[in-house]
C-alpha positions as CSV (number, residue, x, y, z in Angstrom):
1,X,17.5,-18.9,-10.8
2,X,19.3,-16.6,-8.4
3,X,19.1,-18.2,-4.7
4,X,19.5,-15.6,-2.3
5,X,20.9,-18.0,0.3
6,X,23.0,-21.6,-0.2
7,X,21.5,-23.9,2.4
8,X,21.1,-27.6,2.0
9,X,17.1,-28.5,3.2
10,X,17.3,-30.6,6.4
11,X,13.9,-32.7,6.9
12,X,10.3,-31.1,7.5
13,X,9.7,-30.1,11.0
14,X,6.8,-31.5,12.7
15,X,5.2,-28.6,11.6
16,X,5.5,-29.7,7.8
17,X,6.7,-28.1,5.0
18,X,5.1,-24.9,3.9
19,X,6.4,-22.8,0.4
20,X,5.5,-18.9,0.3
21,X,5.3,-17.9,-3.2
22,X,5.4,-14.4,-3.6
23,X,8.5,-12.4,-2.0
24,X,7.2,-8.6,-1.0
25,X,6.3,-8.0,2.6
26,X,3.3,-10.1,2.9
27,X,4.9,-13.1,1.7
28,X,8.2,-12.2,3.9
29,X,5.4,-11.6,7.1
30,X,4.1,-14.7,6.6
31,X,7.3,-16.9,6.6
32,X,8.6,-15.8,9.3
33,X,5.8,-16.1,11.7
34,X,5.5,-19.6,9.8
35,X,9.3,-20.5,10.8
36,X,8.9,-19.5,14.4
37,X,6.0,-21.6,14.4
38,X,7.8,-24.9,13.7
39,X,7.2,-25.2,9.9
40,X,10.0,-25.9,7.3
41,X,9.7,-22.7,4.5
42,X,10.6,-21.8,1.3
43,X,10.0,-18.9,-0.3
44,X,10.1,-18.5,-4.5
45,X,10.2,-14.9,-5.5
46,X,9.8,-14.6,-9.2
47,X,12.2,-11.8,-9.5
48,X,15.6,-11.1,-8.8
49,X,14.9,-8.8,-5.7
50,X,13.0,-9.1,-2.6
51,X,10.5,-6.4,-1.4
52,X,7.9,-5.9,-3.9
53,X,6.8,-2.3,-4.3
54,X,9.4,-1.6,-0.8
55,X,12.7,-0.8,-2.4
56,X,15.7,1.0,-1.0
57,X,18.2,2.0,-3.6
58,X,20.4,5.4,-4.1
59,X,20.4,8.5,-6.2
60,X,23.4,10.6,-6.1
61,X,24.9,8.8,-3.9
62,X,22.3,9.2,-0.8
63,X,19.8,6.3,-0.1
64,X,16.1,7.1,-1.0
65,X,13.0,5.0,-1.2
66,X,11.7,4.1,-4.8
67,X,9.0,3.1,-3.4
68,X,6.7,3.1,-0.2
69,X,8.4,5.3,1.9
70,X,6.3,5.9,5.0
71,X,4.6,3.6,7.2
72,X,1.1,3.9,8.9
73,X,2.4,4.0,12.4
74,X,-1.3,4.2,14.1
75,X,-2.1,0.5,13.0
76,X,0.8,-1.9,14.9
77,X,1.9,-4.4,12.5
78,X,4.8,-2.6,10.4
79,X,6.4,-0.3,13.5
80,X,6.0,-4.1,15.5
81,X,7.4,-6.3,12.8
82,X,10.4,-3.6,12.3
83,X,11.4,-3.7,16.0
84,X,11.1,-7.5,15.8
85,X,14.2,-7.6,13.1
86,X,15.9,-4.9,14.7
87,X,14.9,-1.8,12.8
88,X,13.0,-0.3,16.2
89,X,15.8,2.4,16.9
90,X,15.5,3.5,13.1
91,X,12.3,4.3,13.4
92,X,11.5,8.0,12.6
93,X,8.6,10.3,12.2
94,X,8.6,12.6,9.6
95,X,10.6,15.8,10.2
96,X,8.5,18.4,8.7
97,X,4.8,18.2,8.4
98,X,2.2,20.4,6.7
99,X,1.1,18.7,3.6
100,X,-0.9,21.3,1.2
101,X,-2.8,21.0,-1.7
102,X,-2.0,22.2,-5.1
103,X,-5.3,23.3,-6.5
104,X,-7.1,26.6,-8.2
105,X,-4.3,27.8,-8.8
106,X,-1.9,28.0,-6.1
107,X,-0.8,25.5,-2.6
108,X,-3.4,25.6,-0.3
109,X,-3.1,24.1,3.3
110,X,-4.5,20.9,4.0
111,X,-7.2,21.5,5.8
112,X,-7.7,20.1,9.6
113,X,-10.1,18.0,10.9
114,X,-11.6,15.8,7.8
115,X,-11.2,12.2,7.1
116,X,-10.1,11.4,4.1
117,X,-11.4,14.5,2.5
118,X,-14.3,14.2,4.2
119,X,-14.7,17.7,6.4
120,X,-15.9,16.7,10.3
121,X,-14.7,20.9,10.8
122,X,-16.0,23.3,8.5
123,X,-13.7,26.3,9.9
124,X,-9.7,25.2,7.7
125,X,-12.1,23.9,4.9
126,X,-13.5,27.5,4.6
127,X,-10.4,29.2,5.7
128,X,-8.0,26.8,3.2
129,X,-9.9,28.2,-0.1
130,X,-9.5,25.2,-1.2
131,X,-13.3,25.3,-2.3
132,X,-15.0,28.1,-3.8
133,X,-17.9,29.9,-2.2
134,X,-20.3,27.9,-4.4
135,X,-18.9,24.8,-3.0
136,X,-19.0,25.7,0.9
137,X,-22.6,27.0,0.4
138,X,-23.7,23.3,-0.4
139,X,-21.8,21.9,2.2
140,X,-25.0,23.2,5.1
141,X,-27.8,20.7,2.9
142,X,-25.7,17.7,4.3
143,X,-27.9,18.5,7.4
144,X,-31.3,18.8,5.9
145,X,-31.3,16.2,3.0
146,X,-32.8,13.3,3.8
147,X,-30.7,9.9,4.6
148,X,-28.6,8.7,1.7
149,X,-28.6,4.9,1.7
150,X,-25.5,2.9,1.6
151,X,-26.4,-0.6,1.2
152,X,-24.2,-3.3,1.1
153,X,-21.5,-1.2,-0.7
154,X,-21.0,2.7,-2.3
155,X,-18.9,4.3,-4.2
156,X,-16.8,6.9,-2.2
157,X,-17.4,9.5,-4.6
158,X,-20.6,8.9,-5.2
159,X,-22.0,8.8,-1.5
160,X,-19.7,12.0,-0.7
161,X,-21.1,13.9,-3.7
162,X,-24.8,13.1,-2.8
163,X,-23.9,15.1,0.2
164,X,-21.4,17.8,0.1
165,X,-21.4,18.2,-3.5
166,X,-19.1,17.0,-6.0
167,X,-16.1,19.8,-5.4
168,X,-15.5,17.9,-1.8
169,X,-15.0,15.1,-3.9
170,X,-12.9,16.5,-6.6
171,X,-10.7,18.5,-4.5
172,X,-10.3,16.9,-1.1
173,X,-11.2,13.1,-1.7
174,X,-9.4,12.7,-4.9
175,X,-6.6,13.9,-4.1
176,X,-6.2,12.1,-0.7
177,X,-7.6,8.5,-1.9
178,X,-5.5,8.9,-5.0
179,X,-2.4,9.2,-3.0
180,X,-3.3,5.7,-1.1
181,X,-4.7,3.4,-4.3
182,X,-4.0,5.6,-7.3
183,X,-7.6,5.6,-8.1
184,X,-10.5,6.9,-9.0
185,X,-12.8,8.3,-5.8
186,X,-15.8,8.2,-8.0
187,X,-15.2,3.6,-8.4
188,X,-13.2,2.9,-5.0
189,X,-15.5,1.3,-2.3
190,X,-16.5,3.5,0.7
191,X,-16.9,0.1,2.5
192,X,-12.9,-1.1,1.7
193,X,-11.1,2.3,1.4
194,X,-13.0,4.0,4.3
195,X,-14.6,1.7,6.6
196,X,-14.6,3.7,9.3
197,X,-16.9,5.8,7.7
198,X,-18.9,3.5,5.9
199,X,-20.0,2.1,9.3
200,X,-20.6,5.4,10.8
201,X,-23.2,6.3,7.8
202,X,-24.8,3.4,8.4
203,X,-26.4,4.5,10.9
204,X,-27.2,8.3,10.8
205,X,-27.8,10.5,8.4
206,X,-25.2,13.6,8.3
207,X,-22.3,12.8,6.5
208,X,-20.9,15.6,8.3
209,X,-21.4,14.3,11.5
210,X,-20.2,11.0,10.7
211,X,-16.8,12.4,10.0
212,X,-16.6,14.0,13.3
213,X,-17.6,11.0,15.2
214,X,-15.1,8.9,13.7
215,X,-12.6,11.7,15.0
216,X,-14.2,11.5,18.1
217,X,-13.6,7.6,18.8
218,X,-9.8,8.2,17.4
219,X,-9.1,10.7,19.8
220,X,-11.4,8.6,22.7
221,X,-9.4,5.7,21.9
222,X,-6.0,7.5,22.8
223,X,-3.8,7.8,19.7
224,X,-0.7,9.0,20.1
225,X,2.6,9.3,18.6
226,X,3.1,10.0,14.8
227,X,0.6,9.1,12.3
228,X,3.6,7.9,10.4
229,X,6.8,6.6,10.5
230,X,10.3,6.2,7.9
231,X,13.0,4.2,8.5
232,X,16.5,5.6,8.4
233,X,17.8,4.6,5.5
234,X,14.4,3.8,3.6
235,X,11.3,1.9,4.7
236,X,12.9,-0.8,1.9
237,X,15.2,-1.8,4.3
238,X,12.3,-3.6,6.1
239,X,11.9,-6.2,3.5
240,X,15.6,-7.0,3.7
241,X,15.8,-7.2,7.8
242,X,12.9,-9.8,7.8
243,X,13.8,-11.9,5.3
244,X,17.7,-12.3,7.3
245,X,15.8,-12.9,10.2
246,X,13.6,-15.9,8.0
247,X,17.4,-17.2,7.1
248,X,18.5,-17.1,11.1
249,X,15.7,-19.6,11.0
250,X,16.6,-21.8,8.6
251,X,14.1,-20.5,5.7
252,X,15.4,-21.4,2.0
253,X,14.8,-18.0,0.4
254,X,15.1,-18.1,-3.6
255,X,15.0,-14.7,-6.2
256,X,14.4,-15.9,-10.0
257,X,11.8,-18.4,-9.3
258,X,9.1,-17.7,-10.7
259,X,6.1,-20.9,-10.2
260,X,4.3,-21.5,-13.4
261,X,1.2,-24.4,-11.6
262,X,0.2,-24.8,-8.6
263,X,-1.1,-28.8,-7.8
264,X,-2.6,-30.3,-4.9
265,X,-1.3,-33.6,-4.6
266,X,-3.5,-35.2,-2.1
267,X,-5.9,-34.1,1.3
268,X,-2.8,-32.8,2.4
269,X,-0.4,-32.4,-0.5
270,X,0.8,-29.7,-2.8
271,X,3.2,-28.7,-5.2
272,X,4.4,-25.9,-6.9
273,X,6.1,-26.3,-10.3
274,X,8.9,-24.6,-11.6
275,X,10.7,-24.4,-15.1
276,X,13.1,-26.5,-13.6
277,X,12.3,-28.7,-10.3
278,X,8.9,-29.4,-9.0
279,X,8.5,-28.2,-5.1
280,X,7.0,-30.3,-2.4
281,X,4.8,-29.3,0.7
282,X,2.5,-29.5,2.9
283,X,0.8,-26.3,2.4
284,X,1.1,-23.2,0.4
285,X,0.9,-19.6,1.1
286,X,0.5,-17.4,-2.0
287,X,1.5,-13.5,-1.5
288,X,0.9,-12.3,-5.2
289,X,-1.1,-9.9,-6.5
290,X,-4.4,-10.9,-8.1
291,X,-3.2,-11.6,-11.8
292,X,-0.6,-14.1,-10.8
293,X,-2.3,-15.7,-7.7
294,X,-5.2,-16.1,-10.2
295,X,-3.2,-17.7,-12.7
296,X,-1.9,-20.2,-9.7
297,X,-5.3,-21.0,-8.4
298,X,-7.1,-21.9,-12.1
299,X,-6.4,-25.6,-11.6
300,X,-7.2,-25.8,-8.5
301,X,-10.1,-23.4,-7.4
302,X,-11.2,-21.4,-10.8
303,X,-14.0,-19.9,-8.6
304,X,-11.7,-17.9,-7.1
305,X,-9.2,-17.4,-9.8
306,X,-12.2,-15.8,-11.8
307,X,-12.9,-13.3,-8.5
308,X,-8.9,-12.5,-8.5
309,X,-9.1,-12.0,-12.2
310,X,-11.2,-9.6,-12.8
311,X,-9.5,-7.3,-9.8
312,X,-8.1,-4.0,-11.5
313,X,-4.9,-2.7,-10.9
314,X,-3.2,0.8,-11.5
315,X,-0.3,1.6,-12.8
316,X,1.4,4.6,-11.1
317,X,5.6,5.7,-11.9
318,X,7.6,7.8,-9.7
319,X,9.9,10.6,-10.4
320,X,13.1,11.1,-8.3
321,X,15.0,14.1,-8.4
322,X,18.5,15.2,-6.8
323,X,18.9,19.2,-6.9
324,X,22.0,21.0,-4.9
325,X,20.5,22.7,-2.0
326,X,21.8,26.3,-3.3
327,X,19.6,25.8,-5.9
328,X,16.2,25.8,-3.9
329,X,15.7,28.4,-1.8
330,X,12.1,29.3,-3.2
331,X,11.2,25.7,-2.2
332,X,8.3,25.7,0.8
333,X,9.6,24.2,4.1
334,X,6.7,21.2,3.7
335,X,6.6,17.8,3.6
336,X,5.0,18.3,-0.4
337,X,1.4,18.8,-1.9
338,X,-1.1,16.1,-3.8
339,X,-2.7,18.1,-6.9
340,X,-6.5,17.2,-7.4
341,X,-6.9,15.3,-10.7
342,X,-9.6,17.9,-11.9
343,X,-6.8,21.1,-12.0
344,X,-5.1,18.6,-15.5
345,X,-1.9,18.5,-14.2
346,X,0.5,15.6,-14.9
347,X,2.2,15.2,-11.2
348,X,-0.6,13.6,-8.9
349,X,1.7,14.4,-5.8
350,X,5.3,15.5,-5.1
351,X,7.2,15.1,-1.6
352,X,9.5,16.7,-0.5
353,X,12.2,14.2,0.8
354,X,14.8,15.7,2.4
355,X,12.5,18.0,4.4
356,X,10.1,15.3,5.3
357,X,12.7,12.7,6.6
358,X,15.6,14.3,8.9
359,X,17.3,11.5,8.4
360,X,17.7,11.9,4.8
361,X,18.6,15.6,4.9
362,X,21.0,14.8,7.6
363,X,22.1,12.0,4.2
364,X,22.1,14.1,1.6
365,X,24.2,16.8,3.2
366,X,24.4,20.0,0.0
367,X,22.2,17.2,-2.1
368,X,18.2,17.6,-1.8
369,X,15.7,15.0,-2.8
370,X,12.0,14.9,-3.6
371,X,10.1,13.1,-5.7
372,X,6.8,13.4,-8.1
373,X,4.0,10.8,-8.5
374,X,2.4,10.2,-11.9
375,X,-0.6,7.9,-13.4
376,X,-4.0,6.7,-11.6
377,X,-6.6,4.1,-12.6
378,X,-8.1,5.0,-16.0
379,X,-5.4,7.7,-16.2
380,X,-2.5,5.7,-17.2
381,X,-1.9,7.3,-20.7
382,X,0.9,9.6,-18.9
383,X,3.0,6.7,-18.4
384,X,3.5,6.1,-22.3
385,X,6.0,8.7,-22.3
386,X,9.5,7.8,-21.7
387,X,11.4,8.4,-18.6
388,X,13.5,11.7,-19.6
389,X,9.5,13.1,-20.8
390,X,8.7,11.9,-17.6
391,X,11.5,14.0,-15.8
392,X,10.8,17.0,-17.8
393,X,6.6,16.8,-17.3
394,X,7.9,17.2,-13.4
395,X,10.0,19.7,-13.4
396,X,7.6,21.8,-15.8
397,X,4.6,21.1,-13.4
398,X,7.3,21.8,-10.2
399,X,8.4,25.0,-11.6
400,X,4.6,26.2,-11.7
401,X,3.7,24.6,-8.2
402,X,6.3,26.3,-6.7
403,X,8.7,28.3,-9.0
404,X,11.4,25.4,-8.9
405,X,13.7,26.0,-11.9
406,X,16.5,24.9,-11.3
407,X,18.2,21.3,-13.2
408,X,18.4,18.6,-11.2
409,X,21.5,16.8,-10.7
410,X,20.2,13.6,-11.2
411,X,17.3,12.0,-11.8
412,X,15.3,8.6,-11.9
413,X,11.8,7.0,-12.8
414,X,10.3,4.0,-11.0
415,X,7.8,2.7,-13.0
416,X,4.8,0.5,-10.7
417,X,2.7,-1.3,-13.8
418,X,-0.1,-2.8,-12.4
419,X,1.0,-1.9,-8.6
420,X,-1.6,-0.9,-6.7
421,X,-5.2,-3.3,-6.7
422,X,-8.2,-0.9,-6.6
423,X,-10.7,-1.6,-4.5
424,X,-14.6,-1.4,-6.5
425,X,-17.7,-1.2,-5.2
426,X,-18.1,-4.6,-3.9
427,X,-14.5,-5.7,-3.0
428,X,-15.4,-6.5,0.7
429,X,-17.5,-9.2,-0.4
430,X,-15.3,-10.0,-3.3
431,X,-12.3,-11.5,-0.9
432,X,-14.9,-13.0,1.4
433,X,-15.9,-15.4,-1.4
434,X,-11.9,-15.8,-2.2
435,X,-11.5,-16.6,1.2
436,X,-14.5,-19.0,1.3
437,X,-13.4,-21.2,-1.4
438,X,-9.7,-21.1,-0.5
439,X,-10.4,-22.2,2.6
440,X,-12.2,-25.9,0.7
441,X,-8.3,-26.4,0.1
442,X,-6.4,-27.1,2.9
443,X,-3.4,-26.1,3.5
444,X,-3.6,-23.2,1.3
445,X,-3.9,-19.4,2.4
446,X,-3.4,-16.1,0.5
447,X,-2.5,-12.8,1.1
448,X,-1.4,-9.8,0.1
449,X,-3.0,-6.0,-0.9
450,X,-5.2,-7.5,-2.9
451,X,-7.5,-8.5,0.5
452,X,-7.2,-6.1,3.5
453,X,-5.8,-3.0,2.5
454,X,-3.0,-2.1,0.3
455,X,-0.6,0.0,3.5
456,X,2.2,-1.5,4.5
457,X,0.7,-2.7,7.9
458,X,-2.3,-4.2,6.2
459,X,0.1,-6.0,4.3
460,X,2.2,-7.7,7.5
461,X,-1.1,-8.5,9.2
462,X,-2.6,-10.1,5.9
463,X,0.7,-12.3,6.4
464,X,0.8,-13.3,9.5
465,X,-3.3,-14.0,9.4
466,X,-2.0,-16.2,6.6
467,X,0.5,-18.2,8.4
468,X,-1.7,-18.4,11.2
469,X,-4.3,-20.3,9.3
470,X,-2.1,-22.5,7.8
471,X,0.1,-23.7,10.7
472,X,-3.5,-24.5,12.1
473,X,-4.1,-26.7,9.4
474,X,-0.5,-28.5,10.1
475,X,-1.6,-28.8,13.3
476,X,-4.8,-30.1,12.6
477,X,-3.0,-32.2,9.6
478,X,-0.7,-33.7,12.3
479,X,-3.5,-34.7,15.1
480,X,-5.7,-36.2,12.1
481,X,-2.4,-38.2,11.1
482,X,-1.5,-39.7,14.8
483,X,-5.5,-40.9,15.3
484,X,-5.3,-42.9,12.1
């Protein structure tokens, strides 16, 4: 057991004692807004870092992200939470823009005005050629065919392809979904990946349509500023800054301690049982993905262990490459390109760092970094091969996106197993019954991508909804104790 900070427990605030098992942002969210709200925390993280799948590090000598490396500035929770430890004058939209797409053959812009593939403007699709003829003659049925029900829950891919024809799918939707869960378009949930959409179709008929009226409210509703946002130095710095600001605040923070049972000791008793010591509390907060949060919750709640446990996860590595900047000058002045999962190519995506983030080509100085993606749900068998296979896949795929040939200076693979939960048909109503029998244990509360969405600012406000509930329940706990 590594403890990431030596402090001696003082006795529970009146708020109780609360322990956060799990320590990537979620769980990190959630103790801190549990510390400012009274309660004495501790947080076990099973490995020896904190962050999860947010991780700062360095590759020839300039600091990258091997991980998430952007943040979904048009929801508030991340950009709030990052001013709120001190990261607000680091914030930084991306330098260069322009994402295309790597498909039939050659990069093709993104096209404008579609929602997550979905086209609301006809006019870049057509001009983009990113479909062929064929494909842009079906798109005008999506009009005239008559309403394609919903129900409760669709496939993305499915609903899309019913009507605009399955090369939307396969080059816009894929591509775009793929770069968010690492999944498959034709088994993720219109209802959780897009629900802006899903309610749209609810209630008309064009698909079409529905895509431009979601546009419409965006733009009725004001949004400004970037649609994204870094942080200088890496977006894994904002793991780090919140889990000093849960030590300003007296929160026992602890790497290398992983929790093999989780007990409930009484109406309002838990603990959580490590190889070596036993942990007391009030309440629990588990931030963990679905595997291990269902392995916690057997004991206690196997109803909604067994809805955790069958939750399928994707396995996704990523490929970072330092070249000298002498040695690009073919290289498009774009922030990268995603690559549809129909063209066969290894890469699923490739950004281009250093021109994405000023502040990392301002780092870098004569070094230049970007970075390829590889593996998706049910296309994992591209992970077997070992990391220098891995390199040499992306460069091979690089050189015939966009001529790059020249050796990098250094190189490394991230490997996510199991890092991103995908989101079937269903899933909505899936955490709703998690939720529901959770919630007949009190004091307990979980979080985490696994429930709300797997961005970075889903994953604050999952958190913080977590440490909401249970400092209610301490409250509640409290008043219940002082009437008997």
């Amino acid at each position: 057991m590594s403890q990431t900070q030596d402090r001696t427990p003082g006795g529970p605030s009146a708020a109780g004692r609360v322990v956060v098992i799990g320590g990537g942002i979620s769980g990190l969210a959630a103790a801190l807004d549990l510390a400012r709200g009274g309660a004495a925390v501790t947080l076990l993280e099973a490995s020896g870092r904190l962050g999860g799948k947010l991780h700062a590090d360095e590759i020839a000598g300039v600091p990258v992200d091997l991980g998430a490396e952007s943040i979904l500035a048009r929801r508030p929770e991340a950009v709030a939470l990052a001013r709120e430890v001190g990261l607000g004058d680091d914030l930084e939209a991306p330098a260069v823009l322009g994402a295309t797409l790597w498909t039939r053959g050659r990069l093709r812009p993104m096209p404008q005005g579609q929602v997550m593939g979905v086209p609301g403007d006809l006019g870049p699709l057509a001009a983009s050629g990113v479909l062929s003829a064929a494909g842009l003659a079906r798109l005008p049925l999506d009009h005239v065919l008559p309403r394609t029900e919903v129900g409760e829950d669709v496939a993305v891919g499915r609903y899309v392809a019913a009507r605009l024809g399955r090369e939307v799918v396969d080059r816009l939707v894929e591509p775009l979904l793929g770069g968010v869960y690492a999944g498959d378009a034709y088994e993720l949930s219109l209802r959780a990946a897009v629900p802006q959409l899903y309610a749209a179709v609810r209630t008309g008929r064009s698909l079409i349509e529905a895509a431009r009226g979601v546009q419409r409210r965006a733009a009725a509703a004001g949004a400004t500023g970037p649609v994204f946002n870094g942080i200088r130095g890496g977006v894994g710095r904002l793991p780090l800054a919140v889990a000093d600001a849960c030590r300003a605040l007296g929160v026992v923070i602890e790497t290398g301690s992983a929790v093999r049972e989780l007990r409930r000791t009484g109406p309002h008793g838990w603990q959580a049982v490590l190889a070596d010591r036993t942990v007391e509390a009030d309440a629990v907060v588990l931030a963990l993905p679905a595997p291990a949060a269902s392995r916690l919750l057997a004991g206690e709640s196997p109803a909604a262990a067994a809805e955790l446990g069958a939750v399928e996860y994707a396995g996704m590595a990523l490929v970072t490459l330092a070249f000298r900047r002498r040695d690009l000058h073919q290289l498009p002045v774009s922030s990268g390109f995603l690559v549809p999962p129909v063209d066969g190519r290894t890469i699923k995506a490739s950004t281009f760092s250093s021109h994405k983030w000023g502040w990392l080509g301002a780092a870098g100085g004569d070094t230049f970094l970007l970075r390829t993606s590889v593996g998706r749900h049910g296309g994992e068998a591209d992970l077997a091969w070992d990391d220098t296979d891995l390199v040499r896949l992306s460069r091979e795929d690089l050189g015939e996106a966009v001529g790059l040939r020249a050796a990098p200076v250094a190189a490394r693979v991230t490997r996510w197993d199991a890092g991103l939960p995908q989101y079937a048909v269903g899933h909505v109503g899936k955490v709703a019954r998690v939720r529901e029998q959770v919630a007949k244990l009190p004091g307990l509360a979980v979080c985490g991508a696994v429930y709300d969405g797997v961005g970075i600012p889903a994953c604050v406000g999952s958190g913080r909804r977590a440490a909401g509930e249970v400092l209610a329940t301490l409250v509640r706990s409290a008043g219940d104790g002082a009437g008997e």
